[in-house]
Phi, psi and omega in degrees: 000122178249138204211343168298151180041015176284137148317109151283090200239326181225176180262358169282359166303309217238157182280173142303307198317322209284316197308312296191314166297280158351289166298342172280337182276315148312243147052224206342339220246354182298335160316271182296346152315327201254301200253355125122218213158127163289344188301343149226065149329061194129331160298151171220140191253096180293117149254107236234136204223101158285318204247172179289186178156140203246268205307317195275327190274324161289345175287326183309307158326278174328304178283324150341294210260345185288319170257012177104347179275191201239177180213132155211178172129177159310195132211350185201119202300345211274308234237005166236176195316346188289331183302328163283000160113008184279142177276177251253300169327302189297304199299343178263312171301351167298251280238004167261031151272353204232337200220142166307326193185128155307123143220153215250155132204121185265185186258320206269150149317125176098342185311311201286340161305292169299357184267338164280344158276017162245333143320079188286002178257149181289151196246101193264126164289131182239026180103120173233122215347276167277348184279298177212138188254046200310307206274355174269351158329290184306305194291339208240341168258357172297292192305328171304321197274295200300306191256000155262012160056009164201194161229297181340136155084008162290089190276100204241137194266147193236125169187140209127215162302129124279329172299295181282318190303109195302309195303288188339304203283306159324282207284306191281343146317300187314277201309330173290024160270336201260137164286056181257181176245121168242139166240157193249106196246078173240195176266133194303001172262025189235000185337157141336133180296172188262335163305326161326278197323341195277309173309293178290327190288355174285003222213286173237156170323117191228121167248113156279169209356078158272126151334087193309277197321339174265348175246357178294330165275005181262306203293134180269329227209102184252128155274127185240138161239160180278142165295113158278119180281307192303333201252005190275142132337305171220131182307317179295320181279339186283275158023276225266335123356278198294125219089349162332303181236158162199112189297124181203161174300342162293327181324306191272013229268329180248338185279166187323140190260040160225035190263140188236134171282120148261186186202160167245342190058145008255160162298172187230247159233028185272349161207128183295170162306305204293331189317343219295325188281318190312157171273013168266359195272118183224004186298322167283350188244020179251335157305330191267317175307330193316300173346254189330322199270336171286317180305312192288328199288346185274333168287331174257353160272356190241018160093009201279329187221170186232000000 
């Protein structure tokens, strides 16, 4: 497995085996979060943020200076050259003169792609519009494995935007490596995309709109997503949607005590405050794995661990 100056652009890219490398190096990495690391001394990481972000861009960071490296880069396209009319290409061949590793995140479908065929510094997708969330992929499968101590042989619920929602489409690619049961619980105009869907159901067991209340004594691992409201066409079709589902204690009143929430963040109103206290709750300490899971992928395109 070669992994230096490699592009992260989709999780269909990678084996199990690689994925599966990725979570042991993380692992490893769980150390040097707390007392930090030199290993990529001297390195710098562009961070080019067209949409907004709290989580991904700041962890993108965080696991930087956490090996010793530097950060430049956006957080708001208002404040960069695309705002005088320069493209995604020019803009990228600018800052890997400046920069080790990209990480990129766009409005367009396709961005991160294209920005790695123009790129000579490795290219991380940190979210392309409706399309892929890799590296929150990565993160969501750390967190299954670190607290259910495997992923195989899992039965895990997907529910929310599934249509817009990036994180899914990453995650449920991953997950059909794996020897899981997946159900998919949205509103039917929020269904799976059909490429997904097409892909994975070739692979592993997929029941689409499944019941939340009939699969809640089953399920080890609820994924919850927020409705995007930012990616609907019409305000009216967002309406009629938002709120569809909402994780509350009655919800869970049946389910598993050792079955774990995830979230990608941030919510809305789709999980109350009090589940917040419950031991099924893991949506905050999967925000903390992102740290270790940035860490291990910037060490391993930029050469620090192999």
């Amino acid at each position: 497995m070669e992994f230096k100056g490699r592009d992260i652009v989709s999780i269909e890219d990678f084996s199990q085996q690689e994925i599966n490398h990725i979570l042991d190096v993380t692992k490893t990495m769980e150390p040097l979060a707390k007392i930090g690391s030199d290993m990529l001394k001297g390195k710098i990481l562009a961070t080019l943020f067209f949409e907004p972000s709290t989580r991904t861009r700041l962890s993108f960071e965080a696991a930087m200076l956490k090996l010793g490296g530097s950060n430049i880069g956006f957080a708001d396209a208002e404040n960069a050259s695309v705002k005088k009319g320069e493209n995604l290409a020019d803009t990228v061949r600018t800052v890997e003169n400046y920069a080790d590793a990209i990480a990129l995140r766009h409005s367009l479908e396709g961005s991160a792609k294209l920005a790695a065929e123009f790129s000579k510094v490795p290219i991380i997708n940190a979210g392309t519009g409706a399309e892929e969330h890799p590296t929150q992929a990565f993160t969501d499968l750390y967190t299954i494995r670190k607290e259910k101590g495997k992923i195989d042989g899992l039965k895990i619920a997907l529910v929310g935007d599934l249509r817009y929602g990036r994180t899914v489409h990453s995650l449920a690619y991953a997950l059909a490596l794996y020897n899981v049961e997946l159900y998919l619980v949205s509103p039917e105009t929020l269904r799976m995309r059909k490429d997904v869907l097409e892909t994975i159901k070739t692979k592993i067991p997929v029941t689409e709109n499944a019941d939340l209340d009939t699969i809640m004594p089953k399920i080890d691992v609820l994924y919850v997503t927020r409705i995007q409201k930012e990616r609907f066409p019409d305000a009216a079709e967002y309406a009629k949607v938002k709120g569809a589902y909402k994780i509350d204690l009655k919800t869970l009143k049946n389910a598993k005590k050792d079955m774990i929430i995830l979230h990608p963040l941030p919510r809305i109103d789709e999980i109350a405050a009090e589940v917040d206290s419950t031991p099924q709750a893991r949506y905050f300490q999967q925000v903390g794995n992102g740290v270790v899971v940035r860490m291990a992928l910037l060490s391993l395109v930029l050469g620090a661990v192999k």
